[in-house]
N, C-alpha and C positions, 0 to 999 in steps of 0.2 A: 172600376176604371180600366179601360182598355190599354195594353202596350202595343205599341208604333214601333213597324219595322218600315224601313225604306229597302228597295233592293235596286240597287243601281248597275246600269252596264252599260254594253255597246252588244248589238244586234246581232246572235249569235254566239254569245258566251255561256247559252245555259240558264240567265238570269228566271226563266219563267218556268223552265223542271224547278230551279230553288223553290220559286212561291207554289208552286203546286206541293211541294214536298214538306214544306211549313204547313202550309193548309190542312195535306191529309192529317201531319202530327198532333195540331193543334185540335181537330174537329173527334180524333180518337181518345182526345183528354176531355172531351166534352164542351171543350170552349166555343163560345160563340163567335165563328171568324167571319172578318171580309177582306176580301182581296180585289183589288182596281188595281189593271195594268194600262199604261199607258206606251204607247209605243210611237217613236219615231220613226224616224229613217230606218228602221232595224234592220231591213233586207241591206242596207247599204253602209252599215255601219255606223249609224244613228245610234241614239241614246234612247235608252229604253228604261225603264221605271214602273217598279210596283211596290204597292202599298198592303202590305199585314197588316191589319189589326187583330187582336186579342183579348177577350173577355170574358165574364160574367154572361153581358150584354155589347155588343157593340151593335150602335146606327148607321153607322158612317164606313164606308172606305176610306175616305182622304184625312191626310194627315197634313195639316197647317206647319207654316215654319214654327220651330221651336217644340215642336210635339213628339216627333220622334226619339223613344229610346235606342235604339241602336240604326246605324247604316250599315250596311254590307254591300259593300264598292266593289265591282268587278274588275274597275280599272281607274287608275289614280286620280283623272281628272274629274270622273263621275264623283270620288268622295269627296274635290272640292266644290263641286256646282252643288250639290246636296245637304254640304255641311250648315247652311241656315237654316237647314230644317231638324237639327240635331237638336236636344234639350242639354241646357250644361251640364247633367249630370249623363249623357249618354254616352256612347259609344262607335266612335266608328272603327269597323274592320275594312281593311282595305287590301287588294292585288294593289302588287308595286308597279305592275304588267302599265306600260304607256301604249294606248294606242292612238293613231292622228285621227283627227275628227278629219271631216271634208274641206273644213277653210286650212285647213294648214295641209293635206295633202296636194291642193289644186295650187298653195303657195300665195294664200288669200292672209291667214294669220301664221304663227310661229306656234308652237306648242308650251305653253305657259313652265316656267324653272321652277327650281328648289318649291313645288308642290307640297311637297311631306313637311318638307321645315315650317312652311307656312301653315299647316296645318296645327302642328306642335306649337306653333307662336301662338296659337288661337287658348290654351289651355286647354282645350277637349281631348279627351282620353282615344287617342288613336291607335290601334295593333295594324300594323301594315307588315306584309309577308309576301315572298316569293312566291303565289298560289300556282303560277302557270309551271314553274319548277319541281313544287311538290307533285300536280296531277301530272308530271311526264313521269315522273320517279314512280307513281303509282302505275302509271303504263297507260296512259292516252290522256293530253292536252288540254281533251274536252273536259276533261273531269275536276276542272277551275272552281265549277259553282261544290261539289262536293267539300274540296276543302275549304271552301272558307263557311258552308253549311257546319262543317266542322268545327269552328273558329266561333262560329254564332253557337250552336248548342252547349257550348260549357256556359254560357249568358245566358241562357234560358231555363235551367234548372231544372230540366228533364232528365229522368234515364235514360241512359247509351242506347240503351233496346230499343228504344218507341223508335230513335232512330233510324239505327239498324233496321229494325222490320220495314218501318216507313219506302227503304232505298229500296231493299228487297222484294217490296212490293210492286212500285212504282218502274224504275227503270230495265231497258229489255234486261232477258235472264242474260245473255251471252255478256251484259255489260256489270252485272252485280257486282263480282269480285273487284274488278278496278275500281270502282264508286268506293265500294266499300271500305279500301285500302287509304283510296283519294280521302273521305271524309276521317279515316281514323288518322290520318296525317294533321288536318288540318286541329282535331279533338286532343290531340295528344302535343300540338306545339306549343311549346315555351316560351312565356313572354317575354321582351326584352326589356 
């Protein structure tokens, strides 16, 4: 049986270093992965979306509403458009970070309230966190998708290392140490 990641964001968050960085992890455990990315508007701040799978065997990239075990939201309204594709017993992680889409920046819509609460109304198990916070703390902004990659590997039941090596491999050398900092931030938070 394959597990279902969704990776959700807005166009320039990093959302697609994450999926390439599950991918390498996963394919170093010997798992059979598939990854589909879908992308929006992403040069423009669009919503952007990729799909993990994980197996034995996996056929398929796309993951149907209700199949996904975990989401990992790069920004708050991506974990509400997303959340019907959550299975009840999953998980979403989520940046608190709001950003406007285009109908509410041109003053077309308003940007949707009390987001988290309504998600909480829902019963699904949400962790929502200051990510944009922790990667300046870590020392660059961009470093968002690390910690909540963070967030997602204590849910994945990997060792630390596969990670570690994973980042150290993948991202330029001048930016390891921040990454690395970024994701032990996100590996080491406390839930609420």
């Amino acid at each position: 049986m394959a597990y279902n990641i969704i990776i959700a964001g807005v166009g320039g968050q990093g959302t697609l270093l994450a999926s390439k960085l599950m991918g390498k992890v996963f394919l170093e455990q010997e798992k059979d992965i598939k990854v589909s990315e879908v992308h929006g508007m992403s040069q423009r701040g669009g919503s952007v979306v990729t799909y993990v799978r994980y197996g034995e065997k996996v056929y398929s990239p796309v993951i149907e509403k209700g199949e996904a075990n975990m989401i990992i939201s790069f920004e708050l309204l991506e974990a509400a458009r997303w959340m019907p594709y959550l299975r009840p017993e999953g998980v979403i992680i989520t940046n608190t970070q709001k950003i406007n889409p285009m109908p509410v920046i041109t003053g077309q819509a308003k940007y949707p309230e009390n987001i988290l609460e309504k998600i909480r109304q829902t019963g699904l198990k949400v962790i929502p966190l200051d990510a944009k916070s922790l990667a300046e703390k870590a020392g660059n902004v961009k470093s968002v998708n690390m910690v909540l990659l963070g967030v997602a590997a204590r849910y994945l039941h990997l060792d630390k290392s596969v990670w570690v090596d994973a980042i150290t491999a993948t991202v330029p050398q001048k930016t390891v140490e921040i990454n690395l900092k970024a994701f032990d931030y996100g590996y080491s938070l406390k839930e609420e």
